[in-house]
N, C-alpha and C positions, 0 to 999 in steps of 0.2 A: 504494500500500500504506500503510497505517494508520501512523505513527509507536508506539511502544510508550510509552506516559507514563510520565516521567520519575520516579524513587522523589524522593521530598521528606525529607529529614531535617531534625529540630527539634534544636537543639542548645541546651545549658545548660539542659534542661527542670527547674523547681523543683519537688521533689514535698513536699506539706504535710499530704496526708488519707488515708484508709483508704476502698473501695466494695467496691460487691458483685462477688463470683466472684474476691476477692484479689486487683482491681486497686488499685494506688496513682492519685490525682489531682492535677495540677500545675500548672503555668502553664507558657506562655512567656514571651519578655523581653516582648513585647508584650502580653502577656493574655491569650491563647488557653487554654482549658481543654483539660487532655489526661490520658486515664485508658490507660494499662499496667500489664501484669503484669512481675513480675520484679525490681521497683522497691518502696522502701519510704519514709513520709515523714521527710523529710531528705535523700535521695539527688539526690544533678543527673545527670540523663543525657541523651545523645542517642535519638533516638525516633524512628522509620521512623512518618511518616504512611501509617496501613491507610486509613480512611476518617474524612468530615466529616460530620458532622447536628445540626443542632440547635443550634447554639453548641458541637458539645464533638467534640475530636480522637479517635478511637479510635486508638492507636498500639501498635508491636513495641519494645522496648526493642535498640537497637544496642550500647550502653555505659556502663558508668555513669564520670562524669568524677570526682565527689565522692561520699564513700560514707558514708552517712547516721553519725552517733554513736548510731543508736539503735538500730545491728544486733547482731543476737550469732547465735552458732555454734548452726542447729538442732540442738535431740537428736535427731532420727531419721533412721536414715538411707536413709531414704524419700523424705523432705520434698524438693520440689519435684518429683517425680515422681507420687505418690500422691494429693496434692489434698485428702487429710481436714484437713488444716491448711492454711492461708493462710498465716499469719502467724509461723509457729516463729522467721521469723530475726529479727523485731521483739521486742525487749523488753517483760516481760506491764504494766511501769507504762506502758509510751508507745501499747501495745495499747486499753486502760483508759482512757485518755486521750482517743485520737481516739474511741472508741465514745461516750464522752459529749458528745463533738462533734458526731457524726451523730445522734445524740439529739436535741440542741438544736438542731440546722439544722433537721431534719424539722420539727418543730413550730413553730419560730418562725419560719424562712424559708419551708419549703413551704408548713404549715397556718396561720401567720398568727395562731399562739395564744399567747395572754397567759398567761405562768405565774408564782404567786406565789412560789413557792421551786423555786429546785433540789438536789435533795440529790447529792450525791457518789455517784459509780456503785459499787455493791457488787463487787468481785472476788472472784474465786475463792483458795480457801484457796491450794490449789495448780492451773498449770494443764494439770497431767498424770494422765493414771490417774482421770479424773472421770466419764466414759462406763458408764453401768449399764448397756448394750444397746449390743451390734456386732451389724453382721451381714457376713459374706464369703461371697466366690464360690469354686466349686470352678472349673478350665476348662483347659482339654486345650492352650491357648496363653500364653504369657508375653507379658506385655509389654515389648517392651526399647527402650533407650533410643533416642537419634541415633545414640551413638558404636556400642551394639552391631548398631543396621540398618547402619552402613558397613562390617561387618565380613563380610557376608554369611551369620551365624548364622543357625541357626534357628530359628523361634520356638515348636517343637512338646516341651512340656515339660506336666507336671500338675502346677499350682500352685492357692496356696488363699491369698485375699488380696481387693484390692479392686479393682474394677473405675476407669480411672481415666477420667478428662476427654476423651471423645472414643474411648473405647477398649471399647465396650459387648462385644466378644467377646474379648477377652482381661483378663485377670486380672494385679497385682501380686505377684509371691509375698513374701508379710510377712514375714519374719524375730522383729520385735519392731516391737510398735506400740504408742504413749505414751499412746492416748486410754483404754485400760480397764483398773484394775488389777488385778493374779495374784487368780486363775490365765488370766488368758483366754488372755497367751500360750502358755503350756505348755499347755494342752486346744487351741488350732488347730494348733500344731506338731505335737503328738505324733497326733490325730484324721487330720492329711496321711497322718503316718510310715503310720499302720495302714492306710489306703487303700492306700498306695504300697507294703508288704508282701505285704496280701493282691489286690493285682493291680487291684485296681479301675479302672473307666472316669472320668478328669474329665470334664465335661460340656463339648460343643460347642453352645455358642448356636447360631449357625447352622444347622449339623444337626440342633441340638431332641434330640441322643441323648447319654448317659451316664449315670452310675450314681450318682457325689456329684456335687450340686447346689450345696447352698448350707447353711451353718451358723449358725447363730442363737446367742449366748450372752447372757445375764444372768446379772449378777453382784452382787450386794444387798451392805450393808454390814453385814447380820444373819447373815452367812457362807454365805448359800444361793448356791449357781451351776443354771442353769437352761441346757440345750444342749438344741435343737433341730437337727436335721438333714433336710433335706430330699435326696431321691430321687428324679432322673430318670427310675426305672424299680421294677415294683412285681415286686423279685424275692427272695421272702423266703432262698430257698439262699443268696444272699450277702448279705441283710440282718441274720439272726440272727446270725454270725461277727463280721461287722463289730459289732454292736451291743455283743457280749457282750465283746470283747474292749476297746473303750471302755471300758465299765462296769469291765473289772478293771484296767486300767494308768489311770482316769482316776476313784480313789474323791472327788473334791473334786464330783463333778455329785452335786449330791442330788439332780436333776432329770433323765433323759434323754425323747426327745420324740423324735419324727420323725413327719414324714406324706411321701405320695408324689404326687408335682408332676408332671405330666402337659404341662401346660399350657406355652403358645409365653411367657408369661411367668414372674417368681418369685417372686410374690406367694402367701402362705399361706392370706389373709382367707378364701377359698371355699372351702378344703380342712380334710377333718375332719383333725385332728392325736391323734396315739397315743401313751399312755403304754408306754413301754419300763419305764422304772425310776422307782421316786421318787413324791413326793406328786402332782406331776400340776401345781403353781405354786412359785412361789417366793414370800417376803414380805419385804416391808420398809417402816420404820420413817421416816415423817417427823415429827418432834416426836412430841405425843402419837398419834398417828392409823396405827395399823397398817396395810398394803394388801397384799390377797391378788389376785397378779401371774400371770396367764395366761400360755401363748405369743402371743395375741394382743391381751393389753390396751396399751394406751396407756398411758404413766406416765413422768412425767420424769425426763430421759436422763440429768439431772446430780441425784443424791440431795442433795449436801448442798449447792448450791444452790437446789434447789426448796424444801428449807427455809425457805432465806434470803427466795426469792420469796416463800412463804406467810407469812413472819413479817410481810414489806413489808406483805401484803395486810391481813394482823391490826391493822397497827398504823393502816392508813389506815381500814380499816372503823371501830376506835375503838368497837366495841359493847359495850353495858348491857346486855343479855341480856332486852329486852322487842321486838327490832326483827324484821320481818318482812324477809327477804332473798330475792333470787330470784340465781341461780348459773345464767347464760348459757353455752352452750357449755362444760357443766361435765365432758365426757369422764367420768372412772370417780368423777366427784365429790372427785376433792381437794380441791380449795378449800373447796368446801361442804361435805365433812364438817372441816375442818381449823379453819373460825369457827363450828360446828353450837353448840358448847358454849356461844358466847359468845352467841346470842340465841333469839329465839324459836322459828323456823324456817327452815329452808330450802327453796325449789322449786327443782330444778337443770334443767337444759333442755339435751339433747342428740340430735343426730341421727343418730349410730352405736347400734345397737339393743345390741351386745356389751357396750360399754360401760358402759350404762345398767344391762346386767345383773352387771358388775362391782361399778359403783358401789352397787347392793342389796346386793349381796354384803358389801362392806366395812364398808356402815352395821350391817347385822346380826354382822359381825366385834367391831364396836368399840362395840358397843351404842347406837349413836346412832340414836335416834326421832322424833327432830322436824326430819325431812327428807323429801321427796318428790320422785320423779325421772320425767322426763315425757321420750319418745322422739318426737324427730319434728327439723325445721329450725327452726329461731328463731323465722324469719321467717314460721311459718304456723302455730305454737304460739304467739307471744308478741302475744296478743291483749287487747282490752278486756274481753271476756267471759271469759278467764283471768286477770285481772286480778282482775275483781267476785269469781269467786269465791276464790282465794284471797289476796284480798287487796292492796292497794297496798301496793308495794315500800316497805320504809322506807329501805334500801339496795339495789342493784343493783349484783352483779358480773359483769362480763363478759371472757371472756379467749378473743378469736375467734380465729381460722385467720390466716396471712399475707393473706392476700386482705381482713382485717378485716371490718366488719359489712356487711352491705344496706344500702342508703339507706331501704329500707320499717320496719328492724330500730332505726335511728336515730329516725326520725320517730315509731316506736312510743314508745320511750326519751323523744320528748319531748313526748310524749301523758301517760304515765305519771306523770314531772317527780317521780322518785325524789326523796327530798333529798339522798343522796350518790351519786356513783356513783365505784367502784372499777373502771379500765381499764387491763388487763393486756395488754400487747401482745408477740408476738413480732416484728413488724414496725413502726420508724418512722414509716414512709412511707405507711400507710395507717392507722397511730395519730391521725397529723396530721391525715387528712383529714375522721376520724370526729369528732375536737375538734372541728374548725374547724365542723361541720355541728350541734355539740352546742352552741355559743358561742351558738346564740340562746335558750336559758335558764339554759345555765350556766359558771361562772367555773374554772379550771384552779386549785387551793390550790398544789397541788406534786407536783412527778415524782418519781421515783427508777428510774433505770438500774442492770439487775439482770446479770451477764455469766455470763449461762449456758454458754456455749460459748466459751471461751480460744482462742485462735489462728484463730479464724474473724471474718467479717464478721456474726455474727448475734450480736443483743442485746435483750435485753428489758427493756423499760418499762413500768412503774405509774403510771398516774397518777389524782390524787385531783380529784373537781371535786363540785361544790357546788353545789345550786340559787343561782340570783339570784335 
């Protein structure tokens, strides 16, 4: 018979970094790299080796021996169950700190790129209540803890919350959640209460049957709130009650919406959505640049950071107001109408069709004319013969997906030989890689790390580079 192997514990683990999915990263006394969750840098713990690959420990945190100086008492009291935040019990300067380290590793360790300045990572004002868009689940089961599965409760309960880490058919029920400021709490509590009066069904994923699904809210800082609600089941006898009685205990939505979801997933994009109440979008204001906000437009999650972003952008573009610009992966055209004023034109380039009709929308909002927006992939629109006719870039901005650009999308980029280009990343890691492939005709001036998201692993970088 098999012997059972042996558990391996690492003990005096030093942890110094921040990674992806809220793990911490460490050493041992010998050097071994070891990433866990549970652990924050500065903490020494002991650490259950799970598995080895690659150079690097994946480990279970058994204890912590020394507890870091950089923790402090999460505000929620969710936090370490709920998973929208990583990092609550890390302090927001020592947060800020390692992000501009995983910045500067990507690019100079991974992609091997020379940067002439770094600038200091932008924070957030504050890093709570910054979320313009939630969205929660309705669901017929609770998720409970270790301590409450030892207890042999039951988990059949209608909550409205988030879905957590491994837990796709049941639900957190939120109390109070830090990432979106009022009203969003009071409209999910009180939108539960009226479900759970008037008798309604929460939804079993599994089963694919119930009656509240899932709730959508935006919240703009021009006072608009925007609730969508979606519906398991297309049964207007109990969707008029339900709706109407929102509407009068909940006069802060200038916006009500619902459509009805059918589908084994809870995705909207496919489904027509109905105005109940209200203009039909909400708006809001980034600098000078108004944007008129669908249930399904795309628009950055944090307002008065995306500011901060676009300012970045303004200031690295550096435009006279005679330059031809092309706006890569330009979603509803923020970027591009946000620098429209400051030069000649813009071409934006997107391949969500909605958006592009967004982004028309907006320009004709804001009376901005000397823009043009083209639907399709980068990669199959951003040709020579688009080029000839409208013209060679005098700057290029592009701000791609995680996944970053194509290699065909790069090699275009250096067919073209913009003289500046502006590179907006929400991902390091594939920031680096697009540099390092762009370093055969151009020089990296300077970055700037932008922290859109507080207490998460996700950060975004600018950076400027220059023909040689």
């Amino acid at each position: 018979m098999a012997r059972k192997k042996k558990d391996v514990i690492l003990s005096n683990v030093q942890f110094f970094g921040i990674a992806d999915e809220g793990k911490a990263v460490g050493k041992t006394e010998d050097g071994q790299v070891v990433f866990a969750k549970g652990v924050v840098p500065g903490d020494s713990a002991e650490i259950l080796v799970l598995k080895k690959r690659k150079g690097r420990i994946e480990g279970l945190l058994q204890s912590i021996t020394t507890y870091s100086p950089h923790r402090v008492e999460p505000a929620c009291q969710h936090f370490g169950t709920c998973g929208g935040c990583k990092w609550q019990n890390l302090d927001y300067a020592t947060q800020l700190q390692q992000k501009e380290i995983v910045v500067e590793n990507a690019l100079t360790r991974l992609g091997k790129v020379e940067v002439g300045e770094w600038l200091p990572i932008l924070g957030a004002e504050s890093p709570f209540y910054y979320r313009n868009k939630m969205e929660f689940a309705f669901s017929c089961k609770r998720w409970l803890t270790n301590a409450e599965i030892k207890t042999g409760i039951s988990n059949a309960a209608d909550v409205l919350g988030f879905h957590p880490a491994g837990g796709f058919d049941k639900v957190i029920n939120l109390e109070h959640c830090w990432l979106q400021p009022d009203p969003s709490n009071e409209i999910r509590n009180t939108v539960r209460s009226i479900a759970l009066e008037q008798g309604l069904s929460f939804y079993d994923v599994k089963k694919h049957e119930g009656f509240m699904r899932t709730l959508m809210l935006r919240i703009t800082t021009l006072g608009e709130t925007m609730a969508l609600i979606s519906f398991g089941e297309d049964n207007p006898d109990l969707r008029k009650p339900f709706l109407e009685e929102v509407q009068r205990r909940l006069p802060q939505i200038t916006t009500l919406l619902y459509c009805i979801n059918l589908k084994m997933n809870d995705t909207i994009w496919d489904l027509p959505v109905h105005n109940w109440a209200g203009k039909g979008y909400a708006e809001e204001r980034l600098g000078h640049v108004v944007f008129r906000i669908g249930p399904k437009s795309f628009f950055q999650t944090n307002t008065r950071q995306g500011q901060n972003l676009y300012d970045v952008v303004t200031r690295f573009a550096n435009l006279q107001g005679h330059e031809n610009v092309y706006d890569l992966y330009t979603g509803i055209g923020s970027i591009g109408l946000y620098v429209a004023k400051n030069c000649k034109q813009v071409v934006g380039i997107e391949e969500v069709a909605a958006a592009i009709d967004d982004a028309k929308v907006n320009a004709q909002i804001n009376g901005v004319d000397n823009v043009q927006f083209y639907v399709g992939d980068v990669r199959a629109i951003l040709t020579a013969d688009f080029a000839e006719k409208h013209g060679k870039p005098d700057l290029l901005i592009t701000d791609p997906p995680r996944a970053g650009m194509h290699e065909d999308v790069v090699n275009m980029l250096l067919e073209l030989a913009a003289p500046r280009i502006v590179y907006v990343s929400c991902n390091p890691g594939t920031q680096a890689r697009d540099l390092s492939r762009l370093a055969a005709k151009y020089k990296v001036l300077k970055v700037q790390p932008v922290d859109m998201f507080p207490h998460t692993h996700h950060i975004e970088s600018v950076a400027l580079l220059e023909l040689i």
